[in-house]
N, C-alpha and C positions, 0 to 999 in steps of 0.2 A: 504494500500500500504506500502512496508517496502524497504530500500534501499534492492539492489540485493546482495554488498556483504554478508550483517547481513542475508538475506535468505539462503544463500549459504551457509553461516557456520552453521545456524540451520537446515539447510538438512543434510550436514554433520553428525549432532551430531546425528540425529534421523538415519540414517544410521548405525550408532555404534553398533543401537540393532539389527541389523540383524546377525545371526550367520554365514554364509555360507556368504562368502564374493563373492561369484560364482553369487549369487541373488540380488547384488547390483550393480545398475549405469551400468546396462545393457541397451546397443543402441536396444530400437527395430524399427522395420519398417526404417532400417538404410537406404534405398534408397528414404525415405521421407521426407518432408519441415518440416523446423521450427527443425534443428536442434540444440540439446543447450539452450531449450526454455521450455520444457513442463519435470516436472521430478514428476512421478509418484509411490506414496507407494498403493502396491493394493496387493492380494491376487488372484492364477490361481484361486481357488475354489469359490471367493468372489463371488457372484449375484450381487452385485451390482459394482465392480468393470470390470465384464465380461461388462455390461453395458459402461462402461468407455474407455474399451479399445477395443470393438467393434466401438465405436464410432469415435474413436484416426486412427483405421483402417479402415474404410472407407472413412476418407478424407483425409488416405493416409499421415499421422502427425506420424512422428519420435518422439519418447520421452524415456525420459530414467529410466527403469524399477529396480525398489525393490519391489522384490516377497517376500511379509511375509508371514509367517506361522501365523496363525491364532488361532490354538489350543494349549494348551498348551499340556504337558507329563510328565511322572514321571521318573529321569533318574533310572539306574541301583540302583540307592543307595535311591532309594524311595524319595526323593525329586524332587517337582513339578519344573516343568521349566515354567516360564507365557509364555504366547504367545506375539511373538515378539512385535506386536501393543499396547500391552501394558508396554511397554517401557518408560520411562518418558520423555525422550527431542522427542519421536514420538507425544507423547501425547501434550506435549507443543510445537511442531509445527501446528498439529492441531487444537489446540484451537487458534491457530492466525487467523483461519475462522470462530469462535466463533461469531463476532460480526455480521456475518449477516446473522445468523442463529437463533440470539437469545436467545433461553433455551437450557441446557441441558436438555438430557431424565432424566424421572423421576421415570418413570414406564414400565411395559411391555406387550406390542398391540398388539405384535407376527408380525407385519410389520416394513418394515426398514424404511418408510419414514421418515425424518430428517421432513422437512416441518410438521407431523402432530403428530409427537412423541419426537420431540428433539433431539439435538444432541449428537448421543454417543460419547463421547472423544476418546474411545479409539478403534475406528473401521476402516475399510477401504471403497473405497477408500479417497485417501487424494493427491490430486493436487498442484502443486507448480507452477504458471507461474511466471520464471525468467525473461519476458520481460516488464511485468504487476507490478511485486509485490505483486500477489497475492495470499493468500492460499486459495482454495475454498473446500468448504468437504462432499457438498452433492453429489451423482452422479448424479440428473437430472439436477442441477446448472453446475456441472463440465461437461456435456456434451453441454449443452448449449452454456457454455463460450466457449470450444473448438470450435465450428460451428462459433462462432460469429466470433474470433479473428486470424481464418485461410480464408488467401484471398482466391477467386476460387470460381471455379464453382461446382457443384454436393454440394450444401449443402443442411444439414440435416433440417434446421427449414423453411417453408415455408413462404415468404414474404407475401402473401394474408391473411388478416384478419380473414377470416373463416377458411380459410385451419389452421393456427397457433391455432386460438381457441380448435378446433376440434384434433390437437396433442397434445396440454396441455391437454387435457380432457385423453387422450388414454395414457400417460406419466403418470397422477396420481392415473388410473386404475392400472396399472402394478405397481407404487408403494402402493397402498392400497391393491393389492394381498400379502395375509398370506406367503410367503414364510420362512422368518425366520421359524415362529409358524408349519410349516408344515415339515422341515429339523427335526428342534429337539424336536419334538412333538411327544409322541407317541399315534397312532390311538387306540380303544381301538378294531374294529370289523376288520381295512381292512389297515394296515401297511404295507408296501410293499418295504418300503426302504430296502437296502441293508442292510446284517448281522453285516457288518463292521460300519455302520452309528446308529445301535439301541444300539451297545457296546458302541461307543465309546456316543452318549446321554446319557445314562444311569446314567454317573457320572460327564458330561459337566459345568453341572453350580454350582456343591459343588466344582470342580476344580479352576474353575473360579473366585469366590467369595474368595476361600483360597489365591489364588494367587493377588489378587488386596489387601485383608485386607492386605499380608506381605507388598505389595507397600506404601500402606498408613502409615504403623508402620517405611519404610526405608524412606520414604518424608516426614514425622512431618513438617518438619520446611517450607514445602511449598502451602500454604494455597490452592494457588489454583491447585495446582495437586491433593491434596488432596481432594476439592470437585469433583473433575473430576472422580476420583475411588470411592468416595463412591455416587456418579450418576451411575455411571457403576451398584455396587454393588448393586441399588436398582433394575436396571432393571432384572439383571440377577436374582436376589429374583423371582421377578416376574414370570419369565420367570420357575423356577425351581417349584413352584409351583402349576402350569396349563402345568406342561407335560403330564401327567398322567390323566388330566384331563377329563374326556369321555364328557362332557358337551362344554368346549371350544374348545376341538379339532375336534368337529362335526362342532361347529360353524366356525371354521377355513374352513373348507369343504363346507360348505353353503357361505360362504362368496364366495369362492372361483367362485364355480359352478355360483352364480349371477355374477360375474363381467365377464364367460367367454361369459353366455349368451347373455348379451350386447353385447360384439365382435362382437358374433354372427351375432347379427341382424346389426352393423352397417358395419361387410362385406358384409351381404345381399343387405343393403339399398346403400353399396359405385358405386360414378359412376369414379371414379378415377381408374390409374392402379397400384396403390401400397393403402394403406389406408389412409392417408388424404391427396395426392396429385400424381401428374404425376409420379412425381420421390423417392426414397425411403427416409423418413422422420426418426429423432428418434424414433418416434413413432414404426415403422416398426421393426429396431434394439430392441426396448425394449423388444417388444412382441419376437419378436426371444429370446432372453435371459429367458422370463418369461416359455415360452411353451416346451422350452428344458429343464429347471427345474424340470417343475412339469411330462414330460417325465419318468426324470433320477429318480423321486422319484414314479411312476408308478400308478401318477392320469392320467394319457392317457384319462382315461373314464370318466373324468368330460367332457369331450367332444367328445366323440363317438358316440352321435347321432347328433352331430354337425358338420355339412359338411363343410362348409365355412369355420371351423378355422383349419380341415386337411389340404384341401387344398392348406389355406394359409401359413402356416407349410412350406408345400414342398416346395413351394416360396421360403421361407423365409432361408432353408436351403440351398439354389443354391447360397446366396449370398459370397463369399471366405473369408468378414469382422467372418461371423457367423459360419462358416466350424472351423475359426483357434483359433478367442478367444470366441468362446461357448464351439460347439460340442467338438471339439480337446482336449481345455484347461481342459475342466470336466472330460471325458474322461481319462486325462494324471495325474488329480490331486486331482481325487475324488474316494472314493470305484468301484468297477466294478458294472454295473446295470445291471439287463436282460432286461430293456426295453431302455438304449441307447447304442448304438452299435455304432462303428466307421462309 
């Protein structure tokens, strides 16, 4: 917990790195509660932020929005620009969730969970509650907390014992799904990402690595930002060297296709009318977010002979939370796909 002015002035300063002053301390969901409460650094592109802010949308929670650019680029003059989140006072307001998360990452799993990989310092999303003092930096945390600490009705986590067990189970499916490892992985038989997505991989994590070493060489004198980029810089090693790799990026595929299978079966087996209760759970929202992904990336056919998780697809599409921050946002902030269509 930290007083709210010292929060407020450490949003502030992590706001500084954002270029485009257009994408900072934007009201969204401006005719909903809890205004002045919830201030959000996330990315439209982010997986795991659509996560966050699908959730912010559906119970209908105002908060106010820093859209960071995520990638870095090289300007006119051949010098890399980092990517905003890799900012130092962003970074040092995110490690203020550091402590109960535990480790930073140290390596790279090609999945984003925080829970099972560690914390990246310098990722999105990253939540601010002003009314709490809290930073929280996972997204299945940070969605959690939002359900908890907004009064009302239509909430996300189900109070029945089983039914809660049974969404934890389907929350850390969808975060043990390879989505990172599958974005900037290149398949070696059946790649299908968009032209604009396999360029712009191709040089993502030599980019990346150059741009945090300069960080660490301009922050010397700050120990622990310091180890926060070269955490980063270990992952992203990782990560650069199993792109290419035709052995782990099958397995990323295998991985994938097991966890839809389960779906599978436990839509088959649901007697509920949404999956683990009456009414629509995180659970339901994640899977929304997970299955428009791997859509936009045009594994469609990990589950084409899987009936039940089409259908629950189109479900899941009707909902106006996943219409605006999935389809919409990806759509509006990601290369064009031939297999997501407005």
């Amino acid at each position: 917990m930290m007083e709210r002015s010292k929060l407020k002035a450490m949003v502030q300063r992590a706001q500084e790195g954002i270029v485009e002053k257009s994408r900072v301390g934007v009201v969204r969901n401006p005719e909903g509660g809890n205004k002045g409460r919830f201030v959000l650094f996330h990315a439209a592109m982010s997986f795991c932020s659509q996560k966050v802010r699908a959730t912010l949308a559906q119970r209908g929670s105002s908060f106010d929005s820093n859209d960071m650019f995520i990638l870095g680029h090289r300007g006119a003059d051949g010098i890399l620009v980092p990517a905003e989140n890799y900012a130092p006072d962003y970074v040092r307001l995110r490690l203020q969730g550091k402590a109960s998360m535990g480790r930073l990452v140290g390596a790279y799993s090609g999945v984003s969970s925080v829970s099972n990989a560690g914390l990246d310092p310098c990722a999105v999303p990253t939540l601010v509650d002003l009314d709490t003092g809290e930073v929280v930096v996972d997204s299945s945390r940070i969605c959690v907390h939002i359900d908890a600490v907004i009064p009302g009705p239509n909430r996300l986590v189900p109070a029945d014992p089983l039914q809660l067990e049974n969404m934890q189970r389907q929350l850390e499916a969808v975060d043990l799904t390879p989505h990172p490892g599958l974005l900037y992985g290149f398949h070696p038989e059946d790649d299908r990402r968009p032209a604009a997505i396999k360029q712009a991989m191709s040089s993502v994590y030599e980019e990346k690595i150059e741009a945090l070493t300069a960080l660490i060489k301009a922050n010397g004198d700050d120990a622990e930002l310091v180890a926060a980029y070269q955490a980063k810089i270990a992952k992203e090693d990782g990560g650069r060297k199993v792109r290419y790799d035709a052995t782990f990026q099958n397995e990323l595929r295998s991985t994938t296709r097991s966890i839809l299978v389960k779906l599978e079966g436990d839509l088959r087996n649901n007697e509920f009318t949404w999956l683990c209760a009456s009414h629509v759970t995180l659970a339901d929202l994640f899977w929304a977010v997970s299955l428009v992904r791997l859509k936009y990336l045009g594994l469609a056919g990990l589950w084409s002979d899987l009936s039940q998780i089409q259908a629950y697809l189109d479900r899941l599409l009707e909902l106006p939370s996943i219409q605006s921050e999935v389809v919409a946002s990806t759509i509006a902030s990601m290369p064009p796909s031939a297999y997501l269509a407005p």
